[in-house]
N, C-alpha and C positions, 0 to 999 in steps of 0.2 A: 504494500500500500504506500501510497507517496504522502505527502504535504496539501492541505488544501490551500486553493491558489484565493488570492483576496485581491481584489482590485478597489480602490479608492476613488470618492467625490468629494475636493475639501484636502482640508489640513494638511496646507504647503507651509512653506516660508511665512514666518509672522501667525500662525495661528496655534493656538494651545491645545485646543484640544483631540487634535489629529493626530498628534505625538503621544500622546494619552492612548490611543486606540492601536498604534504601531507597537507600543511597547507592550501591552496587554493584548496583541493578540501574536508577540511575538514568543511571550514568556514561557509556555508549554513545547514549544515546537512543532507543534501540529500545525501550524499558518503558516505560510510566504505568500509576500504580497510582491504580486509580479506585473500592475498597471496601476495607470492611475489619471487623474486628472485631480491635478491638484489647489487649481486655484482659477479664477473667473478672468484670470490676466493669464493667455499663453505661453508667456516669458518665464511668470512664474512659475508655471505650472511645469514646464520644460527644466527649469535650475532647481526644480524640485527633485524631478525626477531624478537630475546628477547627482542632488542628495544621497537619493536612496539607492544609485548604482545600477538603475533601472534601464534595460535597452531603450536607448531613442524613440525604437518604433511603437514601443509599449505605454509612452509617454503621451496622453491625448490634450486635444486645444478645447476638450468639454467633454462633458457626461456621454451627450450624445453623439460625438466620434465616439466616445470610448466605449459605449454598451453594444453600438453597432459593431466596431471593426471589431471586438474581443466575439461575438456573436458568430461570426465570418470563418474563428479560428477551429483549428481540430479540436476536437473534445480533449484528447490530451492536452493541450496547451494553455486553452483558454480558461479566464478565471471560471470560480465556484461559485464568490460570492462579490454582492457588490458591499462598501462599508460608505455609511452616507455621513460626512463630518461639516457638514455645511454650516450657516446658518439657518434657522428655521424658514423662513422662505424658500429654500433653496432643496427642503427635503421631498416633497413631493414629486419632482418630475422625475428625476434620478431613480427614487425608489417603484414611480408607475413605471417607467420604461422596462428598468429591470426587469421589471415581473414579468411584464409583456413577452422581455427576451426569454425568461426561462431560469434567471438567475435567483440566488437565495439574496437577502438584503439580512445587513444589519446596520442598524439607522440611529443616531443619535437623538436624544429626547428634547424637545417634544416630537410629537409623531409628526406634527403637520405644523402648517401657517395659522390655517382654521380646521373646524368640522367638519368640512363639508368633505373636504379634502380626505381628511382621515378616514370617515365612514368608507367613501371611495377606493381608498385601499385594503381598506378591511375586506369589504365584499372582496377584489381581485383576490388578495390572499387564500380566501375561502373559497375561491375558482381554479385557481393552479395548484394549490395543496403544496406551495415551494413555505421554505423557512421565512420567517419575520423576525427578527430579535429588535427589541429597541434598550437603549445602553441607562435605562435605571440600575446604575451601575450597586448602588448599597446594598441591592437585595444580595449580590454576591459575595458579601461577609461573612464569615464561618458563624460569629456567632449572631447573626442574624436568622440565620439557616436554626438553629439549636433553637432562637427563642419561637420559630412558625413552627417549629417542630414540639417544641413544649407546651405550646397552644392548642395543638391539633389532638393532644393526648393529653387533654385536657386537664393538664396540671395545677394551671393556676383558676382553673373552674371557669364558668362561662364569662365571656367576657362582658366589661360594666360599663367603662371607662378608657377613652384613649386619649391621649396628649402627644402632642406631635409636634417639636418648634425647629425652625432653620432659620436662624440669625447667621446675617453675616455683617458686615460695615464697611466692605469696599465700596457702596454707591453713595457714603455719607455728605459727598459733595458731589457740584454737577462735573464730575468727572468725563462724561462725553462729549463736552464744550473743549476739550484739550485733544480731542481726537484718537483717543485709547480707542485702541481696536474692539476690544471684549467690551467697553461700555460705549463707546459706538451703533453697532449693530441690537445689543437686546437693548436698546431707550429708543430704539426707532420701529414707530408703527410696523412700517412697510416691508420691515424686517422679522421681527420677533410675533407680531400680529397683536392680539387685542389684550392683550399683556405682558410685562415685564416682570415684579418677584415674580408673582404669582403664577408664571407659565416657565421660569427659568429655574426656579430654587420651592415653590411651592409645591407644582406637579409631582417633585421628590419625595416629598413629604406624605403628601397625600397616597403615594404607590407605595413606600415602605410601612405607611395603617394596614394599608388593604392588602400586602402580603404578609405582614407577621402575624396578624390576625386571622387571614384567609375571611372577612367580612369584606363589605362596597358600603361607600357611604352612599344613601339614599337621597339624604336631603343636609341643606347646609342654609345658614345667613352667616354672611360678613362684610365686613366694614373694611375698605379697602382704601388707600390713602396713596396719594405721591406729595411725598413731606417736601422732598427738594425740590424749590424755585427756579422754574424752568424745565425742568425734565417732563416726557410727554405722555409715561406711560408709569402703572402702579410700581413705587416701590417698598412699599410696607402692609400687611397684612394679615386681620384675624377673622378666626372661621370655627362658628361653631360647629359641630357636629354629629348627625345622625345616622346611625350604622341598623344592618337590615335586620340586625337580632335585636333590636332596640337599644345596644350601647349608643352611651354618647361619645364625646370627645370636642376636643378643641385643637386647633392648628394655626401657627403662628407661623409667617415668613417672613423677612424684614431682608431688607440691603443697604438698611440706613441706621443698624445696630451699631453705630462705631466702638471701634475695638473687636467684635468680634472676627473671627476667619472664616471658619466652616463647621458651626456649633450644630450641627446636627443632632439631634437627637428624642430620643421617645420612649414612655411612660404606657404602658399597659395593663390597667388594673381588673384583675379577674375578682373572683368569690374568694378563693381564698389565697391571693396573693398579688403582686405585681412584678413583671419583668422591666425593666431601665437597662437602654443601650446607649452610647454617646457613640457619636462616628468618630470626635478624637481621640477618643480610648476604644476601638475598636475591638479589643482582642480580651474587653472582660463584658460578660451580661453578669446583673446583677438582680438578684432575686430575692425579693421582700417579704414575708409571710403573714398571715394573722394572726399564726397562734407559733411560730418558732424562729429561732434565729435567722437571719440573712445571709445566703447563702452568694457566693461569687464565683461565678464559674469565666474557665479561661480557657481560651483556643488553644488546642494540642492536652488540656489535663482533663487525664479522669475519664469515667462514663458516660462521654458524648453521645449524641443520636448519630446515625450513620450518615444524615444528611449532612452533619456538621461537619465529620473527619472528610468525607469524598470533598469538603470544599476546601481543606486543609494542605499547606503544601512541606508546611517545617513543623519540627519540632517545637514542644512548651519554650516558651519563652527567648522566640524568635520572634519580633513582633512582625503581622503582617498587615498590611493596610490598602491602601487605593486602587494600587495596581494591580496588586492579587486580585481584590474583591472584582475589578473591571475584567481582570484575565481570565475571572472564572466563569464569567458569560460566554467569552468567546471560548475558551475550552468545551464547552459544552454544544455550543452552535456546531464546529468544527469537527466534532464529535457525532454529532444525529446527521450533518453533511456526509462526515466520511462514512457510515451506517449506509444513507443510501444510493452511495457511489458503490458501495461491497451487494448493495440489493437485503440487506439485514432492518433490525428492527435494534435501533438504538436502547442503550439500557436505560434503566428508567432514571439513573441517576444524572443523565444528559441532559433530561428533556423537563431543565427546571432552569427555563432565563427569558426572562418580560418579551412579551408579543404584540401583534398587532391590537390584540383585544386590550391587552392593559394601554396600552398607547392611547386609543380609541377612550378608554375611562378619563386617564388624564386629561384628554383635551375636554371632556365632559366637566371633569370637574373644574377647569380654569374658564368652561362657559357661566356655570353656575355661580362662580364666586365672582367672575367683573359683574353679570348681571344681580344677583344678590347685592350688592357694593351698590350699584347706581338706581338701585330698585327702595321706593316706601314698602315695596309687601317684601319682606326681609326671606323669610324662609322659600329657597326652590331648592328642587328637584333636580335630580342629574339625569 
């Protein structure tokens, strides 16, 4: 069996998070990424390609040379999969063409620009039967895996309560007035679409409830705010919450936390207990009781569930973080690809990394919370 081949839209020269997706889907060895189109400017996209030691000819001036001429090639040669690193305007055609061609996609979050867009994909998806991954990269944390898995087996009893916050404080000023790339594009409409926290850093939040819980939020009101003078799209926001078994919860996003980095984290209170994860100490879940001491559990010690250890890749007290949790997506994509390139049936431990349906959710719930925000009848529906 070879390498699956990965072809790229996005993340040349000047962009972050493309380098992000190279390095995590290089870290297993299962991936080589053998085209690409890497930037909206030819030039760049070309000295990109030198970057990565990439032949000339594999090097495209857009999506669409790229999906076609790769389309053209032998099945030995041509990529597997397309990896979409764009900005959010820019995920849509890339990942419809794809499909059209036959390729599997793994797409950066959000799924889409709008709704409308994503539903559209969803159906295709559901018509070709090819892969969708989208990079809600947290869910890929060991011990995040341990705490959906200690939920599911009903440890800490049915769930009551979720709290869910993501502070960060890099938008504390109008930092897009200075022409930073990264706050450039998510503070412009045209780009990001009918949100900024709340579709960049909220969507996260909202996907890590609804996976460790394995609950959907139903219904929500909130109150959504752009605090910074001048900026044109939300950067601060809270969200109550209603879950299908009747928990509540609340969710907080902000980009105007100053001081904060990337405080992720979340609170899930069952019957007879709560789990606490923080994404800056990734590698302890903490476990609260009502009637016994507090328990800490840490990636690589002890009596883990098997979901936790297959997403493991060291030893106790090696700490792992970003890259892992993002590398264990794509290990798993790469994985139910190579499955059915041999014509098998992927193991079930593969076929555990965010889809088009959770995609589809997100952008649902970043409808509900701008329209709840600028609505008097507070409570909607997703």
């Amino acid at each position: 069996m070879r390498k699956i081949r990965m072809g790229m839209v996005g993340g040349g020269r000047g962009a972050f998070i493309g380098g992000v997706h190279r390095m995590a889907a290089a870290l297993d060895g299962q991936i080589e990424l053998v085209c690409g189109a890497f930037s909206s400017r030819p030039e760049v996209s070309k000295a990109s390609g030198q970057d990565f030691f990439l032949p000339s000819d594999r090097v495209y001036g857009d999506y669409l040379e790229m999906i076609t001429r790769e389309a053209e090639l032998p099945e030995g040669k041509r990529m597997d999969f397309v990896a979409i690193v764009t900005p959010n305007h820019m995920h849509y055609g890339p990942a419809k063409m794809a499909l059209e061609y036959g390729f599997h996609v793994v797409c950066d979050k959000p799924l889409s620009f709008d709704i409308e867009q994503a539903e559209e994909l969803q159906k295709l998806v559901k018509k070709t039967g090819l892969i969708f991954a989208l990079t809600y990269n947290y869910t890929g944390y060991p011990m995040v895996k341990q705490a959906r898995a200690m939920i599911a087996h009903q440890e800490i009893g049915k769930i009551r309560k979720v709290v869910v916050a993501y502070p960060q404080g890099w938008l504390s000023t109008l930092l897009e007035a200075s022409d930073q790339k990264q706050a450039s594009w998510r503070t412009d409409p045209s780009k990001s679409g009918i949100a900024g926290a709340m579709g960049d850093i909220g969507t996260h939040a909202e996907n890590l409830a609804e996976y460790i819980t394995g609950l959907q939020i139903i219904k929500l009101c909130a109150d959504v705010s752009t605090i910074v003078k001048g900026r044109r799209l939300d950067d601060d926001g809270n969200v109550l919450l209603r879950f299908n078994n009747g928990a509540r919860g609340v969710l907080y996003a902000s980009q105007i936390s100053a001081g904060e980095e990337n405080n992720l984290q979340i609170n899930v209170y069952g019957e007879k207990g709560c789990l606490i994860w923080k994404q800056m100490e990734p590698n302890t879940l903490t476990v609260k009781w009502l009637d016994q001491p507090t328990h800490i559990y840490r990636t690589g010690v002890g009596n883990l569930y098997s979901q936790t250890n297959d997403h493991t890749r060291l030893p106790a007290g090696h700490p792992e973080g970003y890259l892992e949790a993002f590398a264990n997506i794509y290990r798993n994509v790469a994985m139910c690809i190579k499955a059915r390139v041999l014509g098998e049936m992927p193991h079930n431990k593969y076929i555990d990394y965010p889809n088009v349906d959770d995609g589809v959710r997100g952008m649902k719930f970043v409808y509900a919370v701008i329209k709840s925000g600028k609505s008097t009848n507070k409570w909607t529906e997703l």
